[in-house]
C-alpha positions in Angstrom: 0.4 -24.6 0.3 1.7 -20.8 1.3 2.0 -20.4 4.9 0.8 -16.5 5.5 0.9 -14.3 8.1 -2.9 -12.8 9.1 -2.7 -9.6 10.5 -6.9 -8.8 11.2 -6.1 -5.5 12.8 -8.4 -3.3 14.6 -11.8 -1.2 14.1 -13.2 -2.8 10.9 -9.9 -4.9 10.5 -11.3 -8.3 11.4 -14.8 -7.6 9.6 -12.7 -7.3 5.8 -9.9 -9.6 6.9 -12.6 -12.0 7.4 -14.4 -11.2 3.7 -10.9 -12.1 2.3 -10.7 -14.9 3.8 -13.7 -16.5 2.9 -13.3 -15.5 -0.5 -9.7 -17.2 -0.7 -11.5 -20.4 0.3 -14.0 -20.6 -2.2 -11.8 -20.0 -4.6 -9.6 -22.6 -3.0 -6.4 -20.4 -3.1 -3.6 -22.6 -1.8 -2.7 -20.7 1.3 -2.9 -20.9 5.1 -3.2 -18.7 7.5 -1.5 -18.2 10.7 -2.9 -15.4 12.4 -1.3 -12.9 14.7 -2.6 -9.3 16.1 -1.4 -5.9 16.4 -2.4 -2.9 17.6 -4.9 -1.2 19.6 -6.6 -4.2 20.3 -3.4 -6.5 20.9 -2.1 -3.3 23.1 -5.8 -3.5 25.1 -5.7 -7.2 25.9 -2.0 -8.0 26.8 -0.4 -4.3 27.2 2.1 -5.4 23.7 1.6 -2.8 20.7 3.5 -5.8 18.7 4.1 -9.0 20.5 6.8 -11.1 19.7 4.5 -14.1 18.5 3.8 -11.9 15.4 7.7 -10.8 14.3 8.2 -14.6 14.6 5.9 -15.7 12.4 6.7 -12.6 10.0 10.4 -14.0 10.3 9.4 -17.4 9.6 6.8 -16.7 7.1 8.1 -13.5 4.8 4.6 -13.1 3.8 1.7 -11.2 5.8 -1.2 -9.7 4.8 -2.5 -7.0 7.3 -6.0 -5.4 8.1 -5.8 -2.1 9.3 -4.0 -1.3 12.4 -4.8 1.6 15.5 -1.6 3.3 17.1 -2.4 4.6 20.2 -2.7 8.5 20.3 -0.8 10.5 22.5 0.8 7.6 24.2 4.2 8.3 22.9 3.8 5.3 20.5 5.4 4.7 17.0 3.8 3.9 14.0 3.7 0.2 14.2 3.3 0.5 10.6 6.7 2.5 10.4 8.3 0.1 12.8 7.5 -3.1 11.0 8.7 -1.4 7.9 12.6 -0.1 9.2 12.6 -3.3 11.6 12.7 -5.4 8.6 13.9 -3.0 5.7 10.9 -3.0 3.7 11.9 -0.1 2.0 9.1 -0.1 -1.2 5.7 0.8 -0.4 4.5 -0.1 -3.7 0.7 1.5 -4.4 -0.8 0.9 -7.4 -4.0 3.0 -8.8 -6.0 2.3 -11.7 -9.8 3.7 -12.9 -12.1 0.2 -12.7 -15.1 0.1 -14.5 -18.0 0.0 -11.8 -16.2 2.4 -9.7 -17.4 6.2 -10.5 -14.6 8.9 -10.5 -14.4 12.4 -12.9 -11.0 10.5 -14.7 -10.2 7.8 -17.2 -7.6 5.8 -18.3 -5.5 6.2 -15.3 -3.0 2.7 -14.7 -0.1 3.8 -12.8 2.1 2.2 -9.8 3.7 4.7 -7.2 7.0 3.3 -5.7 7.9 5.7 -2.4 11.0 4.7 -0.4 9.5 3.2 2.8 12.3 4.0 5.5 14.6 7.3 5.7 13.5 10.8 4.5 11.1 12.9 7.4 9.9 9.1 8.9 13.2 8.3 9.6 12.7 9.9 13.4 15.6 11.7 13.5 13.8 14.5 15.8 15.4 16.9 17.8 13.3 19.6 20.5 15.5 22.4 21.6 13.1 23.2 24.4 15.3 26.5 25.2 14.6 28.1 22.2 11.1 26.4 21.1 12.3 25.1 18.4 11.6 21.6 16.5 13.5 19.8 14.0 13.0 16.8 11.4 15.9 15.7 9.2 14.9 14.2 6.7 17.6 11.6 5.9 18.1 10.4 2.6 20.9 7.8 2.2 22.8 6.9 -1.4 22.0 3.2 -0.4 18.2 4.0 0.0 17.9 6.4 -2.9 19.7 3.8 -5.3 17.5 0.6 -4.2 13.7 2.4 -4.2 14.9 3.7 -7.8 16.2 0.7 -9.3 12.8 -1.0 -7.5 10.8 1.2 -9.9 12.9 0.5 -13.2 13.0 -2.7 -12.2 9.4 -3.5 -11.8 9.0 -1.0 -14.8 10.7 -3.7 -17.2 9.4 -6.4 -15.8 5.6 -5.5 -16.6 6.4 -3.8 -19.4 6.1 -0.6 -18.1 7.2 2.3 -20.7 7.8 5.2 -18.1 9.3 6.4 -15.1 8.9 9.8 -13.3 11.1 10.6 -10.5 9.1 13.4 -8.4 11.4 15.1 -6.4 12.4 19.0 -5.1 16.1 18.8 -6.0 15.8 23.0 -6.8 15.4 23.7 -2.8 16.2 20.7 -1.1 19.4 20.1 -2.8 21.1 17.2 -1.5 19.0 15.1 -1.1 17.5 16.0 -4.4 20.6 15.4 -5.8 21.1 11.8 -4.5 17.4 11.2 -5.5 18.0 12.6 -9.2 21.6 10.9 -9.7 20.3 7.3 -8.3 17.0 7.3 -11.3 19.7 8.7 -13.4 21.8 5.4 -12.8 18.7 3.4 -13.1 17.8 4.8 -16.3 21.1 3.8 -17.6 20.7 0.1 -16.5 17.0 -0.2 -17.9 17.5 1.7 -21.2 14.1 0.4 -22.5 12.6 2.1 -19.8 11.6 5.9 -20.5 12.7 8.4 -17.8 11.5 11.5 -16.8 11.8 13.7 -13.6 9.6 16.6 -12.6 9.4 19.0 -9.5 6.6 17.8 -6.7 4.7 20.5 -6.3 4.3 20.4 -10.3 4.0 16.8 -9.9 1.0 17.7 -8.3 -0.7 20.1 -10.5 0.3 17.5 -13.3 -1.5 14.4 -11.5 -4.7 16.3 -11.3 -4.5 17.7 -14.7 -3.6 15.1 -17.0 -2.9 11.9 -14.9 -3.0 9.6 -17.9 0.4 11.0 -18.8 2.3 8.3 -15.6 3.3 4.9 -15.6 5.5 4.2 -12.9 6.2 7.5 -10.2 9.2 7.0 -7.3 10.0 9.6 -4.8 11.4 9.5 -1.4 9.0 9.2 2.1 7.0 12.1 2.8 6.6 13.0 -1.1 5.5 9.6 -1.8 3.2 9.3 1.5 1.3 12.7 -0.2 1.2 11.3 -3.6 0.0 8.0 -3.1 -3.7 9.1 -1.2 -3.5 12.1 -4.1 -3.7 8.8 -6.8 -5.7 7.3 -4.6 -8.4 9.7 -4.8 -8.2 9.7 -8.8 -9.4 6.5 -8.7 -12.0 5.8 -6.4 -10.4 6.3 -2.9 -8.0 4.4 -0.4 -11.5 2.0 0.2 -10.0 0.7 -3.4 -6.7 0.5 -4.1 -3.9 -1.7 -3.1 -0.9 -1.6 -0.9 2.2 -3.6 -0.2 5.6 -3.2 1.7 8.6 -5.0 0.1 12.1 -5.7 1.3 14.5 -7.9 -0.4 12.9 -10.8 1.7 9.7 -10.0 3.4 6.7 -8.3 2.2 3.5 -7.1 3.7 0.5 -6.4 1.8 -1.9 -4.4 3.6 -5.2 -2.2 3.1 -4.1 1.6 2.7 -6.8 3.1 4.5 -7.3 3.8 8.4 -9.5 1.2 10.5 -12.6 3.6 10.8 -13.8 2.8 14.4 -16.8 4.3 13.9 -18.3 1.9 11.7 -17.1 -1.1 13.1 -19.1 -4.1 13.7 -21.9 -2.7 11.3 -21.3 -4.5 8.6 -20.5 -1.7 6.7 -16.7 -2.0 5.2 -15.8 -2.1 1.8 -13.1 -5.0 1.8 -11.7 -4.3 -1.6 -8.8 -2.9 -0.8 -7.4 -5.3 1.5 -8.4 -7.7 -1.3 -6.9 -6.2 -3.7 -3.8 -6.1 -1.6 -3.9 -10.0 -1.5 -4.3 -10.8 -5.1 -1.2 -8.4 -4.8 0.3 -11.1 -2.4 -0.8 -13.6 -4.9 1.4 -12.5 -7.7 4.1 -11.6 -5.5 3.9 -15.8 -4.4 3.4 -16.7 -7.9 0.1 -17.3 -8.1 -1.3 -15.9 -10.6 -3.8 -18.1 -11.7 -5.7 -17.3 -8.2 -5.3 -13.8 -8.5 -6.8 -13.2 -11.6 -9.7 -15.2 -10.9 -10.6 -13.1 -7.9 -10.0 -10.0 -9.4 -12.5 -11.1 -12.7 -14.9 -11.6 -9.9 -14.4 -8.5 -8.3 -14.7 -6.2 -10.8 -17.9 -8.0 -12.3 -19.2 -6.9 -8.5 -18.5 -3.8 -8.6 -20.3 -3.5 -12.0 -23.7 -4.8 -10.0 -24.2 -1.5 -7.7 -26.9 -3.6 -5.6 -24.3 -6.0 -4.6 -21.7 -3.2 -3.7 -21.0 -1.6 -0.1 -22.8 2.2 0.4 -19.6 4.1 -0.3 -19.8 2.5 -3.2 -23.2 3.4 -4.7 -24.6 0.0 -3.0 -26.6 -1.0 0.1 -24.7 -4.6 1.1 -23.2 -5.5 4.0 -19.9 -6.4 4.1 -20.5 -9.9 3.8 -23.6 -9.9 1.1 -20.5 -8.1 -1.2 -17.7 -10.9 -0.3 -20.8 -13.1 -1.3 -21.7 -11.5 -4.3 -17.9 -12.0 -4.8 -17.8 -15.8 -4.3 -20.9 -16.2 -6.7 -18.8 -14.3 -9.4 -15.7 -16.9 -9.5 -15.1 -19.1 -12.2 -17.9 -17.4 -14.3 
């Protein structure tokens, strides 16, 4: 039995959270949950953004799955989601997109995984306002450390799934330094993973390449703000952020969460698509070694989303949140 950490979120949080739930217990997925809050919500009822009860049961646990979460605007507030990550070095935000049959987009044959270092570069908030002259600044910090562990991440996961590609997106011709660590830490990771094609190209090409021919990437790593930019751009190749995956990994804790925002305005209607934070668990699944599990749900889910009637309206369908985890639950073990 895996003891998880259950992060429900706000807005629709709790409505999905609970559709994953009850799917994980009809398909009798060894876990438990031990559910803690963040967020607008947690911030409303006890005046904490991020009590303490939840970083002790991330630091007991290792695992958490998390809804999506509200940051208070115009507060002065971080990003809890960037404070969770550089509190606990979680520096790979892994996102992976891939065209599901079922799921209408203008592409095809599109399977790739975007690895984007998670902690440093413009998010690093190292922000200076010299109020004399009106001017702001951003540095966007890129250390060797950070550059050498997101790349070796990619080549690493690259191998490991047998992977034949990696594409290090980067502006190295303008922004030269850290370009240049960027370039020289794939360049090192290249050499250790030799079976492991590598290939770098300019972001704002990157770009123009991804919605051109975006069946030519496998695996794509780049630094913060490139990778923040890139991974909704893949998103939207295949579907949306409603259904893709998302997960934050350190070297011992990782947080698998749902990629999109938690749309207030539809909240309590029982109108959420919960694939992507499920698709973020059966992430969790594999990352805990439970495979088995995972690929159950997923057969299920994708012989959903092949049944328009039984889908959510954004995707074509006219369920309710719960009638699609149903339609789900039906779907297992056939």
């Amino acid at each position: 039995m895996h003891l998880i950490t259950l992060i429900p979120g706000d807005g629709i949080g709790p409505e999905i959270t609970k559709a994953v739930t009850d799917i994980f217990a009809a398909a009798q997925v060894p876990v438990q949950w031990e559910e803690q809050n963040a967020g607008q919500t947690t911030f409303d009822q006890s005046g904490e953004l991020i009590p303490q009860a939840l970083l002790t049961s991330l630091e007991k646990n290792k695992v958490a799955l998390k809804g999506p979460i509200t940051t208070p605007v115009g507060k002065g507030f971080r990003s809890i989601n960037v404070t969770l990550r550089q509190k606990y070095d979680l520096y790979q935000n892994v996102r992976p997109s891939k065209t599901t049959e079922g799921i209408q987009t203008r592409y095809a044959g599109i399977d790739l995984v975007l690895f984007r270092e998670n902690t440093e570069g413009l998010y690093a908030g190292l922000e200076i306002f010299d109020e004399h002259n009106g001017i702001g600044d951003s540095i966007a910090r890129v250390s060797v450390t950070g550059a050498r562990k997101i790349c070796r991440a990619a080549f690493a996961y690259a191998a490991k799934h047998g992977r034949k590609k990696v594409t290090l997106a980067h502006k190295a011709n303008i922004l030269k330094v850290p370009g240049k660590i960027m370039l020289d830490a794939a360049q090192e990771a290249a050499r250790e993973f030799p079976q492991v094609q590598y290939e770098d190209k300019i972001i704002d090409n990157m770009c123009m390449q991804l919605v051109t021919k975006p069946e030519q990437f496998d695996v794509i790593v780049t630094t913060n703000l490139f990778g923040d930019i890139l991974s909704d751009l893949c998103a939207g190749l295949v579907g949306g952020l409603g259904v893709v995956s998302g997960a934050n990994i350190g070297d011992d804790m990782a947080i698998f969460e749902a990629v999109h925002g938690s749309a207030p305005d539809i909240a309590g209607q029982g109108k959420a698509n919960p694939t992507a934070l499920l698709r973020s668990a059966l992430m969790m699944l594999h990352h805990i070694g439970e495979h088995e599990h995972a690929n159950n749900i997923e057969r299920a889910l994708e012989t959903t989303l092949q049944n328009k009637e039984k889908c959510t309206g954004d995707l074509g369908g006219s369920a309710s949140t719960s009638e699609f985890a149903q339609a789900i639950i039906d779907n297992l073990n056939k």
